[in-house]
C-alpha positions as CSV (number, residue, x, y, z in Angstrom):
1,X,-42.5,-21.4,102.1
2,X,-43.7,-23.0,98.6
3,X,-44.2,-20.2,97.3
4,X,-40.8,-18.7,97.8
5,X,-39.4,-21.9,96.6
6,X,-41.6,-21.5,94.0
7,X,-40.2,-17.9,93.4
8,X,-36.8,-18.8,93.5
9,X,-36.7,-21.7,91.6
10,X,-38.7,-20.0,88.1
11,X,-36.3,-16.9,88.9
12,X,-33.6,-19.6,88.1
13,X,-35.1,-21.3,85.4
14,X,-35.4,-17.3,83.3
15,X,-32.2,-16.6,84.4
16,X,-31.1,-19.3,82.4
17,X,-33.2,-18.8,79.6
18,X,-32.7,-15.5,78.8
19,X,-30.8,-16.1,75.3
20,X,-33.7,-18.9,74.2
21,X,-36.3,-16.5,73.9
22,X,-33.7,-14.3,71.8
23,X,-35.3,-16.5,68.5
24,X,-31.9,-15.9,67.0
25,X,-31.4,-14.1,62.9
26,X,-34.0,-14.4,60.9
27,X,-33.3,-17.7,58.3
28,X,-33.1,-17.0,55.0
29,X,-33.0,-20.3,52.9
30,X,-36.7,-21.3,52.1
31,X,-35.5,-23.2,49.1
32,X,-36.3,-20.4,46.5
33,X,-33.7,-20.5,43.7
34,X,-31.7,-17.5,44.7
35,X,-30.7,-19.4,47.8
36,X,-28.7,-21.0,44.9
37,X,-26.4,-17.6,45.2
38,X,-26.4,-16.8,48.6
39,X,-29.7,-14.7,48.3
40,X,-27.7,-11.8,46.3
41,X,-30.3,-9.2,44.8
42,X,-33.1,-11.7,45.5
43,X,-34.6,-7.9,46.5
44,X,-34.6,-6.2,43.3
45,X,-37.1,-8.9,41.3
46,X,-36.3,-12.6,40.7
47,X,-39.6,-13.0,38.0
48,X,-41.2,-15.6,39.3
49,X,-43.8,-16.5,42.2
50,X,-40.7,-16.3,44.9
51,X,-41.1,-12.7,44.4
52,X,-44.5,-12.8,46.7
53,X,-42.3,-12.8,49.5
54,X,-38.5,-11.4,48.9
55,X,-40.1,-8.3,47.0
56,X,-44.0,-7.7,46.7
57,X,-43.6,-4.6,44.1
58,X,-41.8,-7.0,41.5
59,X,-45.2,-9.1,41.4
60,X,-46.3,-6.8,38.7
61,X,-43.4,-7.6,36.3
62,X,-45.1,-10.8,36.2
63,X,-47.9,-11.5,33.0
64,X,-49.3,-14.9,34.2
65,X,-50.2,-16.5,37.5
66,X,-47.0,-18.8,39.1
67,X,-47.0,-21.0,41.7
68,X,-43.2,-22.6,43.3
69,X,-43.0,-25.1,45.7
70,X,-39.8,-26.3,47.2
71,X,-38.3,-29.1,49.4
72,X,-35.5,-29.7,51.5
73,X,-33.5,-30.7,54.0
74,X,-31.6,-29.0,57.1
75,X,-28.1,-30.9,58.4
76,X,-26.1,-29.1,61.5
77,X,-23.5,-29.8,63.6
78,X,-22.9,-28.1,66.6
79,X,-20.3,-29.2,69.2
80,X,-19.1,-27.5,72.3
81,X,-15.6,-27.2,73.8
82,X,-15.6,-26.9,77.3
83,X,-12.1,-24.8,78.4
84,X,-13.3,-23.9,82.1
85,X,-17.2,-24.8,83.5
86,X,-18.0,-24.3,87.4
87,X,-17.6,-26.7,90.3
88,X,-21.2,-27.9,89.5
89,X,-21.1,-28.0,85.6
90,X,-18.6,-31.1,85.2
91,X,-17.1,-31.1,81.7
92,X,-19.9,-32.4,79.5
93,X,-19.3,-31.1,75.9
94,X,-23.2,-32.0,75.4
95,X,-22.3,-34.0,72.4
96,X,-23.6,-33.1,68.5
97,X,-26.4,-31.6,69.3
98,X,-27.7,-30.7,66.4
99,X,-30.4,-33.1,64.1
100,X,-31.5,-33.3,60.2
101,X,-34.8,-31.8,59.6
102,X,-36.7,-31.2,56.6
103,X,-37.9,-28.3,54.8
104,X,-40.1,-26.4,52.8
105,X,-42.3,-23.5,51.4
106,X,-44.9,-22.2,48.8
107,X,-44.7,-19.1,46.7
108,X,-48.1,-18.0,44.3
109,X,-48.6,-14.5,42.3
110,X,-51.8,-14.0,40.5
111,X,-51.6,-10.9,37.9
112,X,-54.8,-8.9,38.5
113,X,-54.4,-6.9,35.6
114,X,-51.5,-5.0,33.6
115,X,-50.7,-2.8,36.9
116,X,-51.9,-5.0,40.1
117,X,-50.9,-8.1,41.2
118,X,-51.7,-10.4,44.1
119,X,-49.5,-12.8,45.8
120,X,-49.2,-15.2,49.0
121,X,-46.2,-17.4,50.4
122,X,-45.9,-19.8,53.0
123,X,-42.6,-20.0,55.2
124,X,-40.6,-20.5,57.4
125,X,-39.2,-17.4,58.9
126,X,-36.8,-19.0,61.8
127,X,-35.9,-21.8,64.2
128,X,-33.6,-23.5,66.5
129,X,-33.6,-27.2,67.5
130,X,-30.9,-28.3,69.3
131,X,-30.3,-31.0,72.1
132,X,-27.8,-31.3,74.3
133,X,-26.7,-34.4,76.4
134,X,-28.5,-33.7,79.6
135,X,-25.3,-33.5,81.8
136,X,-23.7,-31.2,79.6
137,X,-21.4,-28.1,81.4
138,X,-24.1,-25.6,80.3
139,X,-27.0,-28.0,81.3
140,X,-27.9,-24.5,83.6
141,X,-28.0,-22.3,80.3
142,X,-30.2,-24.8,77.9
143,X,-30.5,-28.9,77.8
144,X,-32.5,-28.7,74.3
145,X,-34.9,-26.2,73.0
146,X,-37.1,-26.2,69.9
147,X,-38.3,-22.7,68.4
148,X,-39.9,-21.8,65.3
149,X,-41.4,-19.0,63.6
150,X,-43.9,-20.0,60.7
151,X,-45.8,-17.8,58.6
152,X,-48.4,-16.7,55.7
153,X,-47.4,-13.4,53.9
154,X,-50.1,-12.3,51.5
155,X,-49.1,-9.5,49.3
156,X,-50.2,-7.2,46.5
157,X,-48.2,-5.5,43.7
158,X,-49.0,-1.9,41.6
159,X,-46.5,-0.7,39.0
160,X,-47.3,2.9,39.6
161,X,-44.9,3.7,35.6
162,X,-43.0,1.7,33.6
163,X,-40.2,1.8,35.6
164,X,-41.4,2.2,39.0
165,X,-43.6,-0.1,41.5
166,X,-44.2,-0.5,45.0
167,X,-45.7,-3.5,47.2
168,X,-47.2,-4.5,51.1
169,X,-47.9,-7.3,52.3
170,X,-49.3,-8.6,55.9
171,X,-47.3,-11.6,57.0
172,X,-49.4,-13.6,59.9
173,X,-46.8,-15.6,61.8
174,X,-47.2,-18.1,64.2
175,X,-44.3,-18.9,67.1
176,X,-44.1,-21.7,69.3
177,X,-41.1,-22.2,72.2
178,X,-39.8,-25.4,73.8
179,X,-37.1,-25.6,76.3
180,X,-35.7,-27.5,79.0
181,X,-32.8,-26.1,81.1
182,X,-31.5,-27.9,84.4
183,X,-32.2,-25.8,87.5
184,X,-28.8,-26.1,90.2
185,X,-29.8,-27.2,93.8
186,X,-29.6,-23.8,95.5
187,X,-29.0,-25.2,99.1
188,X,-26.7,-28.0,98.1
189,X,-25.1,-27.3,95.1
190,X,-24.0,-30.8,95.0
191,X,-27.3,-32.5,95.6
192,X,-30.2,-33.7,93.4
193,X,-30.6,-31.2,90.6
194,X,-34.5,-29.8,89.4
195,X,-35.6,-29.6,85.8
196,X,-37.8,-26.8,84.0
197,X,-39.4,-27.0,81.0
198,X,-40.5,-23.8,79.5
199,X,-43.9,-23.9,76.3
200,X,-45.6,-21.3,74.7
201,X,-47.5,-20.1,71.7
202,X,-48.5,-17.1,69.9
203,X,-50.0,-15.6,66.4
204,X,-49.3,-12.0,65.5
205,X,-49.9,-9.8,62.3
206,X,-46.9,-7.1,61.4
207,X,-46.8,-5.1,57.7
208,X,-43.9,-5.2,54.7
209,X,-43.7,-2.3,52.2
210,X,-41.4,-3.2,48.8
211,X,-40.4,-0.7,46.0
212,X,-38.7,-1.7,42.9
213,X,-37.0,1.1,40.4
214,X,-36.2,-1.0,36.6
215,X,-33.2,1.6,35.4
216,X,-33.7,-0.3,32.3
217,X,-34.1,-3.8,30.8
218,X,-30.9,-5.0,32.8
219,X,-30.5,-3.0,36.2
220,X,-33.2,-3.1,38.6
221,X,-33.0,-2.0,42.4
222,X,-35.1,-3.1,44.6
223,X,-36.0,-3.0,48.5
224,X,-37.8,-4.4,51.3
225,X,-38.8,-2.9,55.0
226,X,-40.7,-5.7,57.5
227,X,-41.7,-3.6,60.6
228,X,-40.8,-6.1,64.2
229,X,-43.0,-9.1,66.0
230,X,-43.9,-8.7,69.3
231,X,-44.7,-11.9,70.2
232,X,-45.8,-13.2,73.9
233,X,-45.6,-16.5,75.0
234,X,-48.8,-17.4,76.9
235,X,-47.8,-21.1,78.2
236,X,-46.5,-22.6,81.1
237,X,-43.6,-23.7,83.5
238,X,-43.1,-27.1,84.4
239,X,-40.9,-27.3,87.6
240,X,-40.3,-30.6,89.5
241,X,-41.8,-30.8,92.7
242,X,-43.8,-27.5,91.8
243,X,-45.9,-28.8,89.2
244,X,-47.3,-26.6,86.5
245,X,-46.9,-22.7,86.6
246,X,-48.6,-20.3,84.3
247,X,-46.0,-18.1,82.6
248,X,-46.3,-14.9,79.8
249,X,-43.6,-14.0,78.2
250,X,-43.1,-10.8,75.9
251,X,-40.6,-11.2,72.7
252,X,-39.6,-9.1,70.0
253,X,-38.1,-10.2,67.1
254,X,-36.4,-7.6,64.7
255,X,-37.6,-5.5,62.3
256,X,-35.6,-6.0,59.4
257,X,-34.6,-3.8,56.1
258,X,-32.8,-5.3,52.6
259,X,-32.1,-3.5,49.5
260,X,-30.6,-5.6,46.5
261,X,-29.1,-5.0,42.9
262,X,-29.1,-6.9,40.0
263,X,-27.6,-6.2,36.8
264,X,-27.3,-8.4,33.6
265,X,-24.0,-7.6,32.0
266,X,-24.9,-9.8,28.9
267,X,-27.1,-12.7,27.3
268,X,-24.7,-15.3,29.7
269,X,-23.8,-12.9,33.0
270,X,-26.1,-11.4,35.5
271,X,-24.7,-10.2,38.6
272,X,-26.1,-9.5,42.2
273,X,-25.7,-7.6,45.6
274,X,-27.9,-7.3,48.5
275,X,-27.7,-4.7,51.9
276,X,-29.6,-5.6,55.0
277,X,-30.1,-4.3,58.5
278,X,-31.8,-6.3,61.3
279,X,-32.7,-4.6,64.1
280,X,-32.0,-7.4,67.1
281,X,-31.0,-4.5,69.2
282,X,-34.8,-3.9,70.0
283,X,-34.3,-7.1,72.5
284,X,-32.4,-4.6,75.0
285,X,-34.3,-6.8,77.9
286,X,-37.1,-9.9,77.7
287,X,-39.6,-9.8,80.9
288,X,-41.1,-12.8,81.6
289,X,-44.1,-12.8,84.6
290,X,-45.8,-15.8,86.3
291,X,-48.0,-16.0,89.4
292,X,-45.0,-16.4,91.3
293,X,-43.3,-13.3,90.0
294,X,-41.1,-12.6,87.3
295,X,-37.7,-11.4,85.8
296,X,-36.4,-8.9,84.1
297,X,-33.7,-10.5,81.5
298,X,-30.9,-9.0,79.9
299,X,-30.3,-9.6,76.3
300,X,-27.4,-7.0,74.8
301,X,-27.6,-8.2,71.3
302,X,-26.6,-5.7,68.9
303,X,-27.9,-5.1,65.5
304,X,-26.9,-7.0,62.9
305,X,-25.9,-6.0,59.2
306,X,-26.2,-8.7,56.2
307,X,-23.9,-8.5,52.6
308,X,-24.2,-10.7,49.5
309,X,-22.7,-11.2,46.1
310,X,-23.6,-13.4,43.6
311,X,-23.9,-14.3,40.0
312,X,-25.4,-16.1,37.4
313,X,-24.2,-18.2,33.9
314,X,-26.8,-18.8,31.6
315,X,-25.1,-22.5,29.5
316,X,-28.0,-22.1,27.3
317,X,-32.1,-21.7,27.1
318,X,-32.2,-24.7,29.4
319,X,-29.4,-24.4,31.7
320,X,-28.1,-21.3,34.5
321,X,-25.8,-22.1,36.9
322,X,-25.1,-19.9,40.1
323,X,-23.1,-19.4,43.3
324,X,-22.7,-16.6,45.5
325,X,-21.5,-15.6,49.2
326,X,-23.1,-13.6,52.2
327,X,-22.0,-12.5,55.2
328,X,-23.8,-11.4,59.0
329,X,-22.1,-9.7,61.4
330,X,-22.0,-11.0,64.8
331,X,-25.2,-10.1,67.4
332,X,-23.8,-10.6,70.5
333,X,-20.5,-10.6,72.6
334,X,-19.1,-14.2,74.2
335,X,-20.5,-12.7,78.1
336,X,-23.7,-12.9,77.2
337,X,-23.8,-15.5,74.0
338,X,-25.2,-18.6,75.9
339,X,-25.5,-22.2,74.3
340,X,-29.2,-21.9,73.3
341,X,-28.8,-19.9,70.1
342,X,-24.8,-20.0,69.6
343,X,-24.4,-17.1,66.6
344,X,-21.2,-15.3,65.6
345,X,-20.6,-13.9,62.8
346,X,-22.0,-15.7,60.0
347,X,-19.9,-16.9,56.4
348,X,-22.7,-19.1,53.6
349,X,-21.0,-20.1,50.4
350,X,-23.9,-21.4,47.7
351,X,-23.9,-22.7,44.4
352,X,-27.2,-23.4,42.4
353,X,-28.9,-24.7,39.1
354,X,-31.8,-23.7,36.8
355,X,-33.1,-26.7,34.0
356,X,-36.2,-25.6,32.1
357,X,-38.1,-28.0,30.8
358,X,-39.8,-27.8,27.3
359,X,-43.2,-27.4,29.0
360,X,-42.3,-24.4,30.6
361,X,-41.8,-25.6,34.3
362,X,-38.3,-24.8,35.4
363,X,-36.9,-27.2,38.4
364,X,-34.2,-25.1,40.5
365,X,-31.5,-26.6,42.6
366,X,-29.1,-25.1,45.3
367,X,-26.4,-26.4,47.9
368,X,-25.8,-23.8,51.1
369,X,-23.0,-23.8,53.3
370,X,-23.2,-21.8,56.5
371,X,-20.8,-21.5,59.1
372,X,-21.9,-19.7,61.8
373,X,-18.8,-18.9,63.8
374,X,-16.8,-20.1,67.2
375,X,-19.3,-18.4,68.8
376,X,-17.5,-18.1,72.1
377,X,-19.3,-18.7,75.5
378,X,-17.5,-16.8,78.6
379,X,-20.1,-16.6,81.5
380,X,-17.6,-15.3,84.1
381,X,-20.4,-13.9,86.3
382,X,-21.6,-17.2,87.1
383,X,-18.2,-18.7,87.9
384,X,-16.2,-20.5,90.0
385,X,-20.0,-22.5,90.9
386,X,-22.4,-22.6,87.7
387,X,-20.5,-20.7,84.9
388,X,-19.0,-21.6,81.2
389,X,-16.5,-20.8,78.9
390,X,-15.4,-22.1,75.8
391,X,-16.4,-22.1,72.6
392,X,-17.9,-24.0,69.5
393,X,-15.1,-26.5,67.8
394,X,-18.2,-27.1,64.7
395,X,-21.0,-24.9,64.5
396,X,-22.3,-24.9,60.9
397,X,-25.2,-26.0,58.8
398,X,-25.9,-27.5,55.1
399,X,-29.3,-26.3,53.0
400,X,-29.9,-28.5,50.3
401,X,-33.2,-28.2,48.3
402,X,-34.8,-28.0,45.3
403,X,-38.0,-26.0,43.8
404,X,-40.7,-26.7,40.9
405,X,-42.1,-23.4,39.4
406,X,-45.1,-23.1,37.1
407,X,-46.5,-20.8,34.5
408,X,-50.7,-21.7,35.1
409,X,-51.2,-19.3,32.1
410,X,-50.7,-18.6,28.7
């Protein structure tokens, strides 16, 4: 009898989860300087150590080692209107539940010689904290959850001619998952109600190939491939009244593909574009197994396409000023969106600075506004007892940071 308690209860607790282990887009703002315009063309060579990660061929336009490191801070809001929740739910809007957190990462490229270059960076490649009020409506879908993808990518650089190089790099990335989610009382939906929480860990190596083509002293195109993640979760399942239950659960996150364009019209103008493609259509299904059986979980996200524009105004040899805007298309429809990783289609408006000093280092700037949709909830299957529909009156986030880079050479 536990153990079909046991069972049904975890069954429940997936169920629920299915959207958390989604790991949601790829983030893009590490604090690098291009984040200053939106990321536009930060593909086709930015010439300086950020370069290690957004395009490892571009390395080798580089004559002397560099090393940027960058600081900032993340501030979201994210607020749920409840229109319609089931008998169960209540109305709950869960509050803001969204918090500050900081932010950060390391770019270094060291030339090797005139043709080969080595590079490493340290980032932050996604996340999601959010908590909800634990009586929210969608208590049954997530109560808070903390994900996050960090990794090392070291690359290398060869300039094959003068105009054309290509680059790999090995990017080592480390995931951890947190959740709670509220389990309903499946014999009296109006009694006591259970708790899960849901941990696990993993470290797993994937591959990056770069090219860059320099049309001349002004155009350069530029592109980057990083193959998917499969990541499992090796933790556990803490259910009340069940104790501790082992749990693995398998997780890919997308392969993704950008191309970018930059162009300097004059000494004062440089213009930027960027293409991208993620692949979040891989996670067709998530299956997650414990010693008390599993589940097979539907996920129905779609892939995702990514556009940018942006530009830079060079004031003078001390001062460049930018701004630029992307734009994601949306991953998944509102019947299976849950409140764990609420994405639509995704809108960031940036603007950005540049002041190099006399000694060479050059301090960088930049303000990011994301809005990341309504991102409208509508869990009809689960209704009239446990479902949720509504959607997201605030769901956006602020990037503000600022980078030092260095020339360690001569």
């Amino acid at each position: 009898m536990k153990h079909l308690l046991q069972r049904s209860i975890i069954t429940l607790a997936l169920l629920g989860a299915n959207q958390v282990l989604a790991g949601g887009l790829w983030i893009t703002e590490f604090g690098q300087p291009t984040q200053g315009r939106a990321g536009a063309g930060e593909e086709a060579g930015n010439g300086d150590a950020t370069d290690a990660f957004f395009n490892h061929a571009a390395m080798s336009r580089l004559e002397n080692p560099e090393i940027m490191v960058s600081a900032g801070v993340i501030a979201a809001s994210v607020e749920f209107d409840v229109e319609n929740s089931g008998i169960v739910n209540g109305d709950g809007d869960g509050g803001d539940a969204a918090d500050p957190a900081p932010g950060g990462s390391v770019f270094y490229v060291h030339p090797l010689s005139d043709r080969w270059a080595f590079g490493i960076s340290g980032v932050a490649l996604t996340g999601s904290v959010l908590d909800y009020d634990d009586d929210w409506a969608g208590r049954f879908q997530v109560q808070d959850v903390s994900i996050l993808v960090i990794g090392a990518v070291p690359s290398i650089s060869y300039r094959v001619t003068d105009k054309f190089s290509v680059g790999a790099a090995v990017p080592v990335m480390y995931s951890e998952l947190d959740m709670d989610v509220a389990i309903p009382n499946a014999l009296n939906p109006e009694g006591p109600e259970g708790k899960v929480n849901l941990d696990g860990d993993d470290l797993k190596v994937a591959g990056s190939l770069s090219f860059l083509y320099e049309f001349s002293e002004n155009t350069r195109l530029g592109g980057r491939a990083t193959s998917k993640f499969d990541f499992n979760y090796d933790g556990s399942i803490s259910a009340d009244l069940l104790g501790q239950v082992g749990v693995e659960t398998d997780l890919t996150m997308a392969a993704i593909a950008r191309v970018g364009l930059s162009h300097d019209i004059n000494q004062q103008w440089s213009v930027h574009t960027t293409w991208g493609w993620d692949n979040w259509s891989e996670m067709d299904d998530i299956f997650i197994s414990t010693n008390a059986g599993g589940a097979t979980l539907p996920r129905n996200w779609e892939d995702t396409y990514h556009y940018a524009v942006g530009a830079d105004y060079r004031l003078d040899q001390q001062w460049t000023l930018r701004a630029g805007v992307a734009y994601d298309t949306d991953p998944v429809d509102a019947k299976d969106r849950t409140a764990d990783m609420p994405l639509d289609e995704q809108y960031r408006y940036a603007v950005g600075f540049d002041y190099k000093r006399k000694s060479g280092m050059r301090i960088s700037g930049s303000l990011v506004y994301a809005d990341y949709g309504e991102a409208e909830i509508d869990s009809q299957r689960a209704l009239p007892v446990y479902g949720l529909q509504g959607d997201y009156k605030t769901n956006e986030i602020w990037f503000a940071s600022i980078s030092f880079n260095w020339q360690l050479g001569d």
